[in-house]
N, CA and C of each residue as an Amber inpcrd file, in Angstrom:
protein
   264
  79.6420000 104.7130000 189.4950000  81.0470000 104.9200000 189.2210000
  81.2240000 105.1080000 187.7180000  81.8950000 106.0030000 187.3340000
  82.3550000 106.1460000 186.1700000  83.6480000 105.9470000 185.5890000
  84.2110000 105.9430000 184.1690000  85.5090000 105.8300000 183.9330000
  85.6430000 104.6260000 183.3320000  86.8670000 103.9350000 183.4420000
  87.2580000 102.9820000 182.5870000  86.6350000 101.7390000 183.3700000
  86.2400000 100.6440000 182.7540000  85.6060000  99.4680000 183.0560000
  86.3670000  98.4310000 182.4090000  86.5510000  97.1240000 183.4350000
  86.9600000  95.7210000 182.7590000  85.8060000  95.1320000 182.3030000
  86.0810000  94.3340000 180.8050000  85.3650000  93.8730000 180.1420000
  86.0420000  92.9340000 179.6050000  85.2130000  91.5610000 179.2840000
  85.8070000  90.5560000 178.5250000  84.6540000  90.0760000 177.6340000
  85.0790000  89.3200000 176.5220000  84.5610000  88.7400000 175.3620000
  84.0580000  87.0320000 175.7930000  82.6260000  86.5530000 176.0470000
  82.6590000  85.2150000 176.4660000  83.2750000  84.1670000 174.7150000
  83.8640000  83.3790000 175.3110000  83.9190000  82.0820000 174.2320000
  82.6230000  81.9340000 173.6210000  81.8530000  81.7670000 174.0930000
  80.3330000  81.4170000 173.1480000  80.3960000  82.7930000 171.9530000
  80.6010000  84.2060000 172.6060000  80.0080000  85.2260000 171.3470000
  81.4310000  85.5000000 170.6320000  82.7300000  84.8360000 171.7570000
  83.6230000  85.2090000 170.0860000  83.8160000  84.2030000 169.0020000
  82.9040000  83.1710000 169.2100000  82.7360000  82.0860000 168.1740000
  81.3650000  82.1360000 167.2780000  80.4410000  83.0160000 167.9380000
  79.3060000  83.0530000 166.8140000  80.0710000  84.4000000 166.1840000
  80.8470000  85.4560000 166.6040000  81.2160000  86.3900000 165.9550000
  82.3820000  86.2890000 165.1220000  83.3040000  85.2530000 165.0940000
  84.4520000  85.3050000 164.8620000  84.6360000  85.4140000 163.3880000
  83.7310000  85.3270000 162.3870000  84.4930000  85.8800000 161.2790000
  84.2000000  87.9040000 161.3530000  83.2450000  88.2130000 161.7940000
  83.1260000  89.3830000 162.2410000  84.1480000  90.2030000 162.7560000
  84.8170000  89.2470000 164.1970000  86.0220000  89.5950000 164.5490000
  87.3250000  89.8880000 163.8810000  87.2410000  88.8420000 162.7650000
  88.6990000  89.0530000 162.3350000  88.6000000  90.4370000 161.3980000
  86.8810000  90.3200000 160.3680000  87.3830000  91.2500000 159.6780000
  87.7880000  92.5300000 159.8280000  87.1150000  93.1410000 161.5310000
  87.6720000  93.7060000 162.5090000  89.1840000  94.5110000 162.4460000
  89.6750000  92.9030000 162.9020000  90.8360000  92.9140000 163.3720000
  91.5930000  93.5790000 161.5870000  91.3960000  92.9840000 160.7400000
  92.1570000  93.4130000 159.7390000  91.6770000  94.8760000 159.4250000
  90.5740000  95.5090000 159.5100000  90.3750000  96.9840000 159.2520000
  91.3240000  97.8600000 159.7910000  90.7090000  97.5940000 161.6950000
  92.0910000  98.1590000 162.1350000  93.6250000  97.9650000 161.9060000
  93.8380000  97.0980000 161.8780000  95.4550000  96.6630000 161.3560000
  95.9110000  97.5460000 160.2860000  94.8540000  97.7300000 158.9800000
  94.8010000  98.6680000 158.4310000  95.1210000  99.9980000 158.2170000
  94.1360000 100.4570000 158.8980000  93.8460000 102.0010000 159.9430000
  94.8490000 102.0590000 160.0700000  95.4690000 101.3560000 161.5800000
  97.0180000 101.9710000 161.9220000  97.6420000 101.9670000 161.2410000
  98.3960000 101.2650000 159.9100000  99.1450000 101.0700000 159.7890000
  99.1550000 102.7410000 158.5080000  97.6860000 103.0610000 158.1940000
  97.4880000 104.0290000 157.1490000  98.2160000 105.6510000 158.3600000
  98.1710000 105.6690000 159.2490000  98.4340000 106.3620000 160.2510000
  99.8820000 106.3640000 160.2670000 100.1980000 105.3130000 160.8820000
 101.6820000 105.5020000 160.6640000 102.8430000 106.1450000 159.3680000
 102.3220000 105.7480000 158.4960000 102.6360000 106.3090000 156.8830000
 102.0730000 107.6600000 157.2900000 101.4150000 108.5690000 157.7950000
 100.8440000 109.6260000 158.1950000 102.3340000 110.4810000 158.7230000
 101.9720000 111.9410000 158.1390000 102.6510000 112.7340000 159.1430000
 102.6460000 113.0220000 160.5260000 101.1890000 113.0380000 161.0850000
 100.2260000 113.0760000 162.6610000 101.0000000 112.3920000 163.3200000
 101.5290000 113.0400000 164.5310000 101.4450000 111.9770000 165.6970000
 102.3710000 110.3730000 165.6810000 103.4050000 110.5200000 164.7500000
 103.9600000 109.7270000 164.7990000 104.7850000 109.4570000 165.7300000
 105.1050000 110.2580000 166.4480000 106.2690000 110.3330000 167.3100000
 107.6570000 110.1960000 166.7530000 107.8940000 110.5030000 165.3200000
 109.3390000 110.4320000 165.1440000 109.7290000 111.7110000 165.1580000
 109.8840000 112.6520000 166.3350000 110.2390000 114.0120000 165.6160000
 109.6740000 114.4810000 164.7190000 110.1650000 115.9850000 164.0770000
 110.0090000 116.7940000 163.2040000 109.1180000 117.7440000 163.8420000
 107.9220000 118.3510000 162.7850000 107.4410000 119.3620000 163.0190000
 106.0200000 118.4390000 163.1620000 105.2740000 119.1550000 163.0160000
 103.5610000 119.0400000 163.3560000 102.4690000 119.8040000 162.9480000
 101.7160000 119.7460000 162.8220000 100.5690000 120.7870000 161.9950000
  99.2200000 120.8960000 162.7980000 100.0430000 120.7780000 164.1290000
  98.4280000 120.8190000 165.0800000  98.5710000 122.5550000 165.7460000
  97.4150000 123.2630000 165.9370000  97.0840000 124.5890000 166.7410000
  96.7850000 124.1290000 167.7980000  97.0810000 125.4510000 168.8690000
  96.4750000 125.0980000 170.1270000  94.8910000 125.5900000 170.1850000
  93.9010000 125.3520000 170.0060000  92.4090000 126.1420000 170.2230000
  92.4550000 126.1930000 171.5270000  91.1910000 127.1600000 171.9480000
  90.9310000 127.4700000 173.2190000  89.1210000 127.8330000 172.9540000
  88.6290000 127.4250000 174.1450000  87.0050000 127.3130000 174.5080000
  87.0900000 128.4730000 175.5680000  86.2830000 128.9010000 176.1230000
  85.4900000 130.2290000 176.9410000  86.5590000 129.6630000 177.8300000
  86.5610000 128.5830000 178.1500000  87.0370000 128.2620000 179.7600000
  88.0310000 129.2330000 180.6970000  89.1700000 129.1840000 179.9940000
  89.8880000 128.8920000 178.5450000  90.6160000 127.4940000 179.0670000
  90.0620000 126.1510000 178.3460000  91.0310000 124.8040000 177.8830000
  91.4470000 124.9230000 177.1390000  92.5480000 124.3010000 176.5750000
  93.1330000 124.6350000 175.2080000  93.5220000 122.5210000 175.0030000
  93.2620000 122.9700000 173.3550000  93.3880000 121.4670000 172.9080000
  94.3660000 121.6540000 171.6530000  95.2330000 121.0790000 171.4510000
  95.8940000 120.3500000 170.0480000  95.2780000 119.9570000 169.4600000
  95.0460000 120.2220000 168.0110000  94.1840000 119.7200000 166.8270000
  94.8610000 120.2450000 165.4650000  94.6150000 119.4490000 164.1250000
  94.8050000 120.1570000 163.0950000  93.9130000 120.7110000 162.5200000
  94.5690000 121.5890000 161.9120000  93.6490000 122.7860000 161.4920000
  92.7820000 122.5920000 160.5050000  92.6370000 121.4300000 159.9930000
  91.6830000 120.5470000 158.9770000  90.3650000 120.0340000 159.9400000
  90.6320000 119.6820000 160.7470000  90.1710000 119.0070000 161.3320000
  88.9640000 119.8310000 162.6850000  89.3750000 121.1590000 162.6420000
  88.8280000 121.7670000 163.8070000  88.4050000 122.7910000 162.4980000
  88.4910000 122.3120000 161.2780000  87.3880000 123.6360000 159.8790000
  86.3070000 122.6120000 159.6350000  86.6240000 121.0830000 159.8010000
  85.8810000 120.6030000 159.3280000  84.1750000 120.7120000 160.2390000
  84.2500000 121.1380000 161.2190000  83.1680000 121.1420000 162.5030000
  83.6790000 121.6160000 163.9400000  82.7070000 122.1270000 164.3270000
  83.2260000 122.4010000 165.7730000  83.7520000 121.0480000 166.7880000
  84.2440000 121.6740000 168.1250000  84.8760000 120.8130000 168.9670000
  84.1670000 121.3740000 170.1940000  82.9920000 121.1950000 170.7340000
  82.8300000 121.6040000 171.8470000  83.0120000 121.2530000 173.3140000
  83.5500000 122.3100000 174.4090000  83.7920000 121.9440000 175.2730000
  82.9500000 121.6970000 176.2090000  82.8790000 120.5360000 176.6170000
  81.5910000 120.5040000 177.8020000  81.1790000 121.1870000 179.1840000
  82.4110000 121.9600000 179.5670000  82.5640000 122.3100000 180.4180000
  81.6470000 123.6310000 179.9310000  82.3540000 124.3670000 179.1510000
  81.5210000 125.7710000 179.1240000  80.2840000 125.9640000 178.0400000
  80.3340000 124.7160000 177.3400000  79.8670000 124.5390000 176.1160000
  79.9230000 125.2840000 174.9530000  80.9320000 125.8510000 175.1000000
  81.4510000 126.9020000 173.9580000  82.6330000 125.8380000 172.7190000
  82.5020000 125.8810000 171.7030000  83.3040000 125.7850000 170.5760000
  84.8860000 126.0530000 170.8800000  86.0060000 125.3190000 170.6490000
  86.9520000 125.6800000 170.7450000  87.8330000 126.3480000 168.9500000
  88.1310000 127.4420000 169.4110000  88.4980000 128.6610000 168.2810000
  89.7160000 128.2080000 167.9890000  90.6610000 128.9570000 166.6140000
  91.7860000 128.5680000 166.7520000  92.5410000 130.0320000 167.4200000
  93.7860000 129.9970000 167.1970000  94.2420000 131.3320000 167.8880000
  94.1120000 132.4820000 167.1460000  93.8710000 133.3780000 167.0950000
  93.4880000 134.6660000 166.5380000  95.3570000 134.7060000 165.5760000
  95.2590000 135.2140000 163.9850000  95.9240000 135.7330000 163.3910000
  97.3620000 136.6230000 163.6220000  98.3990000 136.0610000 163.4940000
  99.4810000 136.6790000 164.3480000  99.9530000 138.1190000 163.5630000
């Protein structure tokens, strides 16, 4: 079976890990919060700076355009690279 799985943390390893954990916990806390201050995906309205690409398939994915120069995105299905849209 594949897909999402339940998982839990025993008491014994989140106590040999627990300063590990927290510093964890504060990176991410971090992260998001550097995100939110972000234009991306905030969900407050406005505009957005994501393209639609498309792979052989044709799937098409939302991405920014930084982000799909920085390396390809390949699709597994056809295993082709997803492009951005051809020049209007």
């Amino acid at each position: 079976m594949s897909g999402w799985s339940l998982t839990s943390l025993p008491d014994a390893t989140a106590t040999a890990y627990a300063e590990t954990i927290t510093d964890l916990k504060r990176a991410i806390t971090l992260h998001r919060r550097s995100e939110s201050a972000g234009t991306a995906g905030a969900g407050g309205g406005g505009g957005s700076n994501l393209i639609a690409a498309t792979c052989s398939c044709p799937r098409r994915i939302r991405v920014a355009a930084g982000t799909l120069k920085a390396g390809p995105i390949v699709c597994t299905i056809c295993d082709t690279a997803f492009q951005p849209p051809p020049p209007a």
